[in-house]
C-alpha positions as CSV (number, residue, x, y, z in Angstrom):
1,X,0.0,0.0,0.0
2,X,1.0,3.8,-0.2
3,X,1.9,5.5,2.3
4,X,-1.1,8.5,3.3
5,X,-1.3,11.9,0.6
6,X,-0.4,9.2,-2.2
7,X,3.8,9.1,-1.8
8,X,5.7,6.1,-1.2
9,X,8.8,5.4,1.1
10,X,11.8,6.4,-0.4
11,X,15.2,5.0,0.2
12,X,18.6,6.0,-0.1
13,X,21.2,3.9,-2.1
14,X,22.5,0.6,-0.9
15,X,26.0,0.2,0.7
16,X,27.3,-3.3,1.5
17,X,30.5,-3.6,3.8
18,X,32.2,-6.6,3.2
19,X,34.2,-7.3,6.1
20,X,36.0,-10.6,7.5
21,X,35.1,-10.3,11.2
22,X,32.5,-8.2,13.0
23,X,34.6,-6.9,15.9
24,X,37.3,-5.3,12.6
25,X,34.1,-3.5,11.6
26,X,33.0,-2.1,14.9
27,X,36.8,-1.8,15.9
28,X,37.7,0.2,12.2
29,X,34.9,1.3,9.9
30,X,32.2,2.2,12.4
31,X,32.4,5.9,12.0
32,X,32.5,5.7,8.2
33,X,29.1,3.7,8.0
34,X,27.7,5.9,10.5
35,X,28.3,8.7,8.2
36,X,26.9,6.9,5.3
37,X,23.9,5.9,7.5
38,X,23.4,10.1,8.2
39,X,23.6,11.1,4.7
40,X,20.9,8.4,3.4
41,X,22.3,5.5,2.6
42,X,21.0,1.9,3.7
43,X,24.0,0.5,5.2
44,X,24.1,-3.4,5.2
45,X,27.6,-5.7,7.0
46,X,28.4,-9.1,5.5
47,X,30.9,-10.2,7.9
48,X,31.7,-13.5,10.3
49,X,29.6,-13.1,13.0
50,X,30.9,-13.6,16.5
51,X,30.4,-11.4,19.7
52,X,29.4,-8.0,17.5
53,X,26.4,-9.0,15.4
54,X,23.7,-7.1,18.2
55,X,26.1,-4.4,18.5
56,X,26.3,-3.6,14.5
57,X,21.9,-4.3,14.0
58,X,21.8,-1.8,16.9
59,X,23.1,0.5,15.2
60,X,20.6,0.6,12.4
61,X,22.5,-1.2,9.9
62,X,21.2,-5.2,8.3
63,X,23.5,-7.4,9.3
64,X,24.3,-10.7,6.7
65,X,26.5,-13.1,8.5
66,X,28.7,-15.4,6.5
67,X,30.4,-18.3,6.9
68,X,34.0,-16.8,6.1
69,X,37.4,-18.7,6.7
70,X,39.6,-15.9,7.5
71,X,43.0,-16.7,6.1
72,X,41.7,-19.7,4.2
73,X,43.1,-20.6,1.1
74,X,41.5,-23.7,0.5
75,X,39.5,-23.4,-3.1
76,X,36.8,-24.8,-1.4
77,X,36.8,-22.1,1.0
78,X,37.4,-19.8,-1.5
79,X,34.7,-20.5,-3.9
80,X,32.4,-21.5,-1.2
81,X,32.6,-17.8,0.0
82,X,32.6,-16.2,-2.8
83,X,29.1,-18.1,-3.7
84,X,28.2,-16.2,-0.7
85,X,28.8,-12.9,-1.1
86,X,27.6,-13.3,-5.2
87,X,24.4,-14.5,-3.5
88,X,24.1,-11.6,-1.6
89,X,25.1,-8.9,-4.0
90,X,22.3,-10.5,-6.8
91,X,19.8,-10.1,-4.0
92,X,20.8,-7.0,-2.6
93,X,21.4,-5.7,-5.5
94,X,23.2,-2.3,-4.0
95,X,24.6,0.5,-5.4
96,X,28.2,0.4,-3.8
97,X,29.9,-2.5,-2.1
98,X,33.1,-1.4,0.2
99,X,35.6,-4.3,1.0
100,X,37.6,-3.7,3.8
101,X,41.2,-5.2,3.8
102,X,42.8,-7.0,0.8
103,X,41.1,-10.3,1.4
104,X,38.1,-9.1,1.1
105,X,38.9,-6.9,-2.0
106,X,40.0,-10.0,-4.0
107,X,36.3,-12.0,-2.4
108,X,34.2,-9.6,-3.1
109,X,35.2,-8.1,-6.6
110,X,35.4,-11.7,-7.8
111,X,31.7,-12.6,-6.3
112,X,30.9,-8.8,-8.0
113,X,32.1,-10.1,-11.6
114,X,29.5,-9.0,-14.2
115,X,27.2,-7.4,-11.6
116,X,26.6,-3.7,-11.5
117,X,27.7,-2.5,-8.3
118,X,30.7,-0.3,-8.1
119,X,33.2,-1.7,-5.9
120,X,35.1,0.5,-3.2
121,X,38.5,-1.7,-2.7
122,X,39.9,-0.8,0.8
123,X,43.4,-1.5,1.6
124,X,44.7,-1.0,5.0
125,X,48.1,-1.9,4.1
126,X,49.1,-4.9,1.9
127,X,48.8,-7.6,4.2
128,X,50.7,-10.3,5.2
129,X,51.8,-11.6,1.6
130,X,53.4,-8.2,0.7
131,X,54.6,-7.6,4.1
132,X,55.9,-10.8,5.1
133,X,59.2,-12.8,4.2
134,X,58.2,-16.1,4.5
135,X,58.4,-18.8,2.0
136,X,54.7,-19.2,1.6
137,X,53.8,-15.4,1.1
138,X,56.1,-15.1,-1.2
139,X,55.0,-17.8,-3.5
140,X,51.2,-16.5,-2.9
141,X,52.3,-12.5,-3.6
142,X,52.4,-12.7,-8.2
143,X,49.0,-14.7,-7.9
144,X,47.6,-11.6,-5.4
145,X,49.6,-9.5,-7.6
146,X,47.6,-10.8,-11.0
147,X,44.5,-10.7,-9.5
148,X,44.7,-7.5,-8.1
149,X,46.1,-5.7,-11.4
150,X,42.6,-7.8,-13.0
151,X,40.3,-6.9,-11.0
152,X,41.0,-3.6,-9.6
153,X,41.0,-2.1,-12.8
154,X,37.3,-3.2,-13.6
155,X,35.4,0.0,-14.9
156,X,33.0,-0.4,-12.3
157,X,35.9,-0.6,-9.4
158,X,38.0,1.9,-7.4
159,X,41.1,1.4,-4.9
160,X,41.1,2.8,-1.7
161,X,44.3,3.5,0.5
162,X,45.4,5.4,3.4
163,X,49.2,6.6,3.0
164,X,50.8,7.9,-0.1
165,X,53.5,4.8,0.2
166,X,50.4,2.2,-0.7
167,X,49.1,4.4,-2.9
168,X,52.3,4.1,-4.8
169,X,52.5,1.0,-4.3
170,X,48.9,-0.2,-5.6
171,X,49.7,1.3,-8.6
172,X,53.2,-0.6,-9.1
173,X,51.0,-3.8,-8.8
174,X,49.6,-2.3,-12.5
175,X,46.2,-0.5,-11.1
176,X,45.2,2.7,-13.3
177,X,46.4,5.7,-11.1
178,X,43.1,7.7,-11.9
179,X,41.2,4.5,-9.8
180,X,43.3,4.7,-6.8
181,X,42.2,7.0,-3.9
182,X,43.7,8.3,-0.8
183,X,42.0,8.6,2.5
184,X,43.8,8.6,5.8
185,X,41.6,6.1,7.8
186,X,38.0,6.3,9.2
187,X,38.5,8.7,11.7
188,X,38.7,8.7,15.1
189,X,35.9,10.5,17.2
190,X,37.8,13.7,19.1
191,X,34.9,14.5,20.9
192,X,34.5,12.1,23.2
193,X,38.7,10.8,22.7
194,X,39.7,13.9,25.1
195,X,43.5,14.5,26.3
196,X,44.0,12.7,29.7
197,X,46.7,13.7,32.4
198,X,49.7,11.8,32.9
199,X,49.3,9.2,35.5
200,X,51.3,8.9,38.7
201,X,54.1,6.5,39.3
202,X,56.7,5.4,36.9
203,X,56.7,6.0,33.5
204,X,54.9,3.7,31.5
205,X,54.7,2.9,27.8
206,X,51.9,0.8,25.9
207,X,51.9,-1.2,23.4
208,X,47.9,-1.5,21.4
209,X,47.5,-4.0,18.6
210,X,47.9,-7.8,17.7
211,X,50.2,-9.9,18.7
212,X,51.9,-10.3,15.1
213,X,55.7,-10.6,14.3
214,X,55.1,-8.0,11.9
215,X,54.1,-5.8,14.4
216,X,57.2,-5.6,16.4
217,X,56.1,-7.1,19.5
218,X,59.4,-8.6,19.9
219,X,61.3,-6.3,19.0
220,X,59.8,-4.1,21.9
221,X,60.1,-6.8,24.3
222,X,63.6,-6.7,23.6
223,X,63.9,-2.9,24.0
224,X,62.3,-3.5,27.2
225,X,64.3,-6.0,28.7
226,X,67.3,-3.6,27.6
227,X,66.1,-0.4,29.4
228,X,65.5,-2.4,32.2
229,X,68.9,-3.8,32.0
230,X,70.5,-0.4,31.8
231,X,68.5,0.9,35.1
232,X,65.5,2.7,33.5
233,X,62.7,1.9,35.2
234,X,60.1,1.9,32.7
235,X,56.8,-0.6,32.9
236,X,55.6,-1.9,29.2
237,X,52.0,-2.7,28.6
238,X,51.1,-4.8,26.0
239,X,47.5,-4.4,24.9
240,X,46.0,-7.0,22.7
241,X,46.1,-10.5,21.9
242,X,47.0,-13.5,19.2
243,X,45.3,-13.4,15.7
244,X,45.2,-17.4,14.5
245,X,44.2,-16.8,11.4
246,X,47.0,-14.9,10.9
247,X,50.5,-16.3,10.0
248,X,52.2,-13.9,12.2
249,X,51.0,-14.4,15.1
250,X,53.3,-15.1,18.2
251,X,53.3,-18.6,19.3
252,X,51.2,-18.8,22.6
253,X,54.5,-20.7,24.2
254,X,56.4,-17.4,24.0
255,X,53.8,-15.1,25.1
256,X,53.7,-17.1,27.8
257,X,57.0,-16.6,28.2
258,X,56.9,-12.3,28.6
259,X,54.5,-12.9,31.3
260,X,57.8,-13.9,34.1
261,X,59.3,-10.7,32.7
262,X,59.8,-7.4,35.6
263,X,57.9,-4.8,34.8
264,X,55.9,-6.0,31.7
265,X,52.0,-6.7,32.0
266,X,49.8,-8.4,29.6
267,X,46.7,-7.1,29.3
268,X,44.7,-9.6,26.8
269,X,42.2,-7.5,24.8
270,X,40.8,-4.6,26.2
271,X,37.3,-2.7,25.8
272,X,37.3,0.6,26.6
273,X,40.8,1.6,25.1
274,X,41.2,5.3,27.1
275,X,41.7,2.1,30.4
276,X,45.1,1.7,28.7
277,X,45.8,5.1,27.6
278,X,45.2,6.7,31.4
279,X,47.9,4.2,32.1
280,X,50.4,4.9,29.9
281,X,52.5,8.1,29.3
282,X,53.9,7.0,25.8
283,X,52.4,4.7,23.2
284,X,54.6,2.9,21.0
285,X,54.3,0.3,18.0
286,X,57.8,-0.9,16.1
287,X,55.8,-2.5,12.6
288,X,57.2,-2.9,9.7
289,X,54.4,-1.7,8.0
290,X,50.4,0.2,8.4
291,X,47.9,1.4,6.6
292,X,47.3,4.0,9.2
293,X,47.5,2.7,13.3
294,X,44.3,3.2,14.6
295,X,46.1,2.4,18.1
296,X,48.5,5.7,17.2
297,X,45.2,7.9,16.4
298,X,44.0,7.2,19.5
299,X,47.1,7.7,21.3
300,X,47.2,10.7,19.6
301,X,44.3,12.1,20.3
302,X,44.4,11.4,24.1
303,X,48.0,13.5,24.0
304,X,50.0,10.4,24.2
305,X,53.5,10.9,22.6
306,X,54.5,8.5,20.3
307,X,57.7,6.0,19.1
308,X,57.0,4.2,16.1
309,X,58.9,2.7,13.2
310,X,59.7,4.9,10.5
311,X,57.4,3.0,7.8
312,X,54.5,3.4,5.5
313,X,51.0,4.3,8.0
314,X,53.4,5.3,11.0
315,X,54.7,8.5,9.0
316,X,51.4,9.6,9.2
317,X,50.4,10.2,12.0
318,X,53.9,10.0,14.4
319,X,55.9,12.9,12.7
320,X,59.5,12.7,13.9
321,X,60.3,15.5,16.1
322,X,56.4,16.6,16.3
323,X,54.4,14.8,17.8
324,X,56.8,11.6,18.0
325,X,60.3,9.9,17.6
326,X,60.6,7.6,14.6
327,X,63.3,4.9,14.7
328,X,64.2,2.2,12.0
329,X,62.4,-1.4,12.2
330,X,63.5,-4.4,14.1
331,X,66.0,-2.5,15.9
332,X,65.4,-2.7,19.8
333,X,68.3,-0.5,20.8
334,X,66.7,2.7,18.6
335,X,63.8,1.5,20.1
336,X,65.1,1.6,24.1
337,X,67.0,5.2,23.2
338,X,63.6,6.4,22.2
339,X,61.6,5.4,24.9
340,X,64.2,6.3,27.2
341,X,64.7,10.3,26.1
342,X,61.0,10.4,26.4
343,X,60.9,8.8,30.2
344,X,63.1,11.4,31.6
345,X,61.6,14.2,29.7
346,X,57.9,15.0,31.0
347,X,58.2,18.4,29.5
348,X,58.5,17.1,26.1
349,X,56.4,14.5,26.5
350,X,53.5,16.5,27.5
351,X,54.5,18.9,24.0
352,X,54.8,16.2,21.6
353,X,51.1,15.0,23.2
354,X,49.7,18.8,22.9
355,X,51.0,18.4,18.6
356,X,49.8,14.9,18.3
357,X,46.5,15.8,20.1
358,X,46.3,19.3,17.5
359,X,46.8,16.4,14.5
360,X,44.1,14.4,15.6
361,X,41.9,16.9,15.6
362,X,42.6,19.0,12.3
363,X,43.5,16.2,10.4
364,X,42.1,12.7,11.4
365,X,38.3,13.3,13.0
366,X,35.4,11.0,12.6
367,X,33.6,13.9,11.2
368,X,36.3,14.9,8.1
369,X,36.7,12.0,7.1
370,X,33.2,11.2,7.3
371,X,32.9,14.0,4.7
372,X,35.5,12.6,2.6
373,X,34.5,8.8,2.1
374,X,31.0,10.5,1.4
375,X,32.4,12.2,-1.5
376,X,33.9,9.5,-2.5
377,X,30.8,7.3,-2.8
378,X,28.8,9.7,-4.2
379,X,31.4,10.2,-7.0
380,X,31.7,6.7,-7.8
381,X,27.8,6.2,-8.1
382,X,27.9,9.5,-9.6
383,X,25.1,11.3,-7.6
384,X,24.7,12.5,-4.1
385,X,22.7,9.8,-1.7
386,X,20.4,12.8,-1.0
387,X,18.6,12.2,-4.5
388,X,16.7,9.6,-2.9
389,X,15.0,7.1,-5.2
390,X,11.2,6.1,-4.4
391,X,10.4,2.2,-3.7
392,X,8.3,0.5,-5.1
393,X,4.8,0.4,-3.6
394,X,4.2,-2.9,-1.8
395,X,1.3,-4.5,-3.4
């Protein structure tokens, strides 16, 4: 039936978010959906659902979960979920499908083959094939390569990256520069993220993030156990926990290991991140490699100093001499010097916080970046979500 007066519902356009798990979508593109869900789109997550699913429908967005193998690569797996998500896409039928992460990209633009979607391909960093020096990433990286150079250059499809070193990068893989997009993250929300005071007691750093080689939790172990060595009383935390599906992940044997170490805590996943951040006094994260740290945006913009690796996604947002000290990857000792000029320097601790804290708020906010993946979708569908299109009169 109509509605009253004669005029039916209207609707906005149909987004899909592809995602892997449910807690990477709450944990990383929440504030971009919510934008999307502001400015009229219907905003639909196809993801593995496991302790998140009420948390996204509650939200306002129609959940689809899927029975997705993260780090899988099976061909049964891999055709079995791509089945999936084709299924969904016919039915759906929407107007833009974003695919968070690389695996994901690869899924969904294959299950989108022939359909008429356009197809937002989000890279936070490469991933572990392009990252990684192991023997089976690097057999895996030309058949990512191929695929990616195929696909991402579909007329209907568009590349989307945080830092200008994977945009560079995408486009050495063979994707058209004019389809490859920068955007520095989803945003973090500086209105309710507010600077905190240092704590009391010793100094502290903190480590957020999972417990991946690539990561440089050991590294940082190691720089811990040398400041300790060398009389500096600093405690390490080390926030966050293994990722099995991941090939990087530290063996549980060896975690197990840190937790007889002075002055280092484990703290397993957290919820409520500012617990850790009133804690600390710097943050810190040695990887080889980011998209763009959320962990860092939020240290950031709770006027946490920063010591990171001097890589692609770090640069961004820890800015040697700024708002941060940059050293080179997998070397603990830069590492321990770092940490250990900011420990005996609460002056310059609490300055680079005030410039990190000024970054995150001109630069990184939920709310400008909300604006820019908005015009980013409404480019690619070529027309703003605001031209709402009427629906069919139920019969």
């Amino acid at each position: 039936m109509p509605e009253a007066g004669g005029q039916s519902a209207i609707e906005g356009p149909v987004l899909v978010y592809l995602v892997t798990e449910d807690w990477y979508f709450i944990s990383h593109r929440l504030p971009m959906a919510l934008a999307a869900q502001r400015a009229g789109y219907q905003v639909h997550v196809a993801t593995r659902v496991q302790a998140h699913g009420a948390q996204i429908e509650g939200r306002g967005f129609t959940l689809h979960p899927l029975d997705w193998k993260r780090g899988s690569t099976n061909p049964l797996n891999v055709a079995s979920i791509v089945r999936q998500v084709r299924g969904l896409y016919r039915r759906l039928k929407p107007d833009i499908v974003h695919h968070v992460a690389l695996q994901p990209s690869i899924i969904g633009s294959l299950a989108a083959v022939g359909l008429p979607p356009r197809r937002l391909n989000a890279l936070a960093g490469l991933g572990f094939v392009f990252t990684s020096r192991s023997a089976s990433a690097l057999a895996m990286r030309p058949v990512l390569t191929a695929l990616a150079r195929l696909l991402f250059n579909n007329p209907r499809a568009a590349v989307l990256v945080q830092n200008p070193d994977d945009r560079d990068a995408v486009r050495m893989l063979g994707v058209a520069a004019e389809r490859v997009n920068l955007i520095p993250g989803s945003g973090i929300d500086t209105d309710t993220m507010l600077p905190l005071p240092e704590p009391e007691g010793e100094v502290t750093a903190a480590f957020v993030g999972r417990l991946l080689d690539d990561k440089g939790v050991r590294p940082l172990v190691e720089a811990h156990a040398l400041l300790m060595a060398h009389g500096e009383r600093v405690r390490l935390l080390i926030a966050g926990d293994r990722d099995p599906a991941n090939p990087a992940s530290i063996p549980v044997a060896e975690i197990e290991g840190w937790k007889t170490r002075p002055n280092l805590e484990l703290l397993g996943n957290v919820s409520g991140i500012e617990k850790v951040w009133a804690r600390a006094h710097i943050a810190v994260l040695p990887s080889r490699r980011e998209g763009l740290p959320k962990s860092l945006l939020e240290a950031a913009a709770f006027g946490r100093p920063i010591v990171a690796t001097d890589v692609p996604g770090c640069r961004e947002i820890a800015r040697h001499g700024v708002n941060a000290f940059l050293v080179p990857p997998d070397d603990p000792v830069a590492l321990a010097d770092a940490i250990a000029v900011l420990a005996r320097d609460k002056a310059l601790r609490l300055k680079l916080g005030r410039e990190g804290r000024h970054m995150a708020e001109t630069e990184f906010s939920s709310a400008r970046i909300g604006q820019e993946i908005l015009a980013l979708y409404d480019r690619l569908i070529e027309g703003p979500p605001r031209l709402l299109r009427p629906v069919a009169a139920a019969s």
